[in-house]
C-alpha positions as CSV (number, residue, x, y, z in Angstrom):
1,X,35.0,36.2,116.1
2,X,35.0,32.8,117.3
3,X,38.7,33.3,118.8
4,X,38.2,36.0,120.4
5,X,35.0,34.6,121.9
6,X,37.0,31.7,124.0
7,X,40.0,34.0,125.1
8,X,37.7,36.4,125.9
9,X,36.4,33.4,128.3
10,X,39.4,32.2,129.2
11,X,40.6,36.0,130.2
12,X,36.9,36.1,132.7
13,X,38.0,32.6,133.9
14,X,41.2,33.9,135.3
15,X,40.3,36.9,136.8
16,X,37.7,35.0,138.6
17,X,40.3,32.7,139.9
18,X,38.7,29.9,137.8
19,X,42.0,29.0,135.8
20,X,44.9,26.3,136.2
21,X,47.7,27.0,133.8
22,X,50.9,24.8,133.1
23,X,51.7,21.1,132.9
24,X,51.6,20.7,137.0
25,X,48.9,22.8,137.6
26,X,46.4,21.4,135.1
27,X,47.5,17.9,135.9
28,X,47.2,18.3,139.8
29,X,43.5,20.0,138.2
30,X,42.1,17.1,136.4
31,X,43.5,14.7,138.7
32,X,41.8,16.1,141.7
33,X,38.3,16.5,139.3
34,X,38.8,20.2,139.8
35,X,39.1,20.5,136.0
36,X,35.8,20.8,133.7
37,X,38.2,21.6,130.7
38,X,41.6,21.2,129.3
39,X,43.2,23.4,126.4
40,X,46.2,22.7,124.9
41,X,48.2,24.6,122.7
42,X,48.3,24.1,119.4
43,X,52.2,24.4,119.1
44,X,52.8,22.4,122.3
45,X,54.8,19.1,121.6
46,X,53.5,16.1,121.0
47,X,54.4,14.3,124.3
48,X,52.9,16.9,125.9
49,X,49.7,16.7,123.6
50,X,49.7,13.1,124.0
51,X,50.0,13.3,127.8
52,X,47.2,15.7,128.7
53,X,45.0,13.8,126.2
54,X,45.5,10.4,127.5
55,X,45.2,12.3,130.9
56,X,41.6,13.8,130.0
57,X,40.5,10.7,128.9
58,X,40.7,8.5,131.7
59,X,39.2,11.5,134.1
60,X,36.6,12.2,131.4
61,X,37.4,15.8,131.4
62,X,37.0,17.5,127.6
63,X,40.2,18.2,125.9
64,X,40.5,20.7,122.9
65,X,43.9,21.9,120.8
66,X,43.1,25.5,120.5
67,X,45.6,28.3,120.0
68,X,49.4,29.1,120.0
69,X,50.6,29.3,123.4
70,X,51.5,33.2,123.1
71,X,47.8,33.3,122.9
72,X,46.6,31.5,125.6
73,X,49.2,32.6,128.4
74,X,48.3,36.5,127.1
75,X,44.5,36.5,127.7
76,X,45.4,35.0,131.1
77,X,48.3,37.5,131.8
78,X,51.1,35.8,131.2
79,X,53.9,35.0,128.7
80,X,52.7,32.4,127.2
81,X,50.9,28.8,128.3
82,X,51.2,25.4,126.7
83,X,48.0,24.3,128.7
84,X,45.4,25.6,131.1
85,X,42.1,23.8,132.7
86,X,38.8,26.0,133.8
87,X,37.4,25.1,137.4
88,X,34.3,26.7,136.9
89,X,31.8,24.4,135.2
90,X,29.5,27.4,133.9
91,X,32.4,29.3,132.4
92,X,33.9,25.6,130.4
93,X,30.3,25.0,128.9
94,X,30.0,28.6,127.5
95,X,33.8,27.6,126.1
96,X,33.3,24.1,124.7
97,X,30.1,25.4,123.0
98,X,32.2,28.0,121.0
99,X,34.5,25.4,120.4
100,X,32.7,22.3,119.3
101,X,31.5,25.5,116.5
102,X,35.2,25.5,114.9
103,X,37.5,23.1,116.7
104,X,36.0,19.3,117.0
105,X,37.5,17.5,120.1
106,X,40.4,15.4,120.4
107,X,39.9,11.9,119.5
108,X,40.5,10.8,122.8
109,X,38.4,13.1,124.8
110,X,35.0,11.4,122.6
């Protein structure tokens, strides 16, 4: 239920226009503090992890591991996503509430 719950969010957030996906677009997000939240895919690489976490950190923007990639690019209509930031503050508290439920934040992003 939970799951479906945050890429049900994630799928509202891109039809509203609300979403940043892939490495350049969410980094050009959080570094412009357009980005209320990051998500990164659970099967992304490590450098990549490692990157967008040390990157959320220092622009205090939360960070979670949630999700294969398949799964995050398909609720936002495309092949598949190794991470995506929300724009819309409204629509990343609904999302980080769900999460925080399951998935505790990265270590970084406390």
């Amino acid at each position: 239920m939970t799951h479906n719950k945050v890429l049900s969010y994630l799928g509202i957030a891109k039809k509203g226009g609300h979403v940043k996906s892939g490495a350049f677009m969410t980094e050009e997000a959080v570094k412009s503090y357009n980005a209320f939240l990051v998500i990164i895919a659970d099967d992304a690489s490590s450098n990549t992890k490692k990157k967008f976490e040390d990157m959320c950190k220092n622009y205090e923007v939360p960070c979670y591991i949630y999700g294969s990639s398949d799964e995050l690019g398909h609720c936002i209509g495309t092949e598949f996503r190794m991470c995506l930031a929300i724009t819309d503050e409204g629509l990343s508290k609904a999302c980080i509430k769900v999460l925080e439920e399951k998935t505790p934040k990265t270590e970084e992003s406390i």
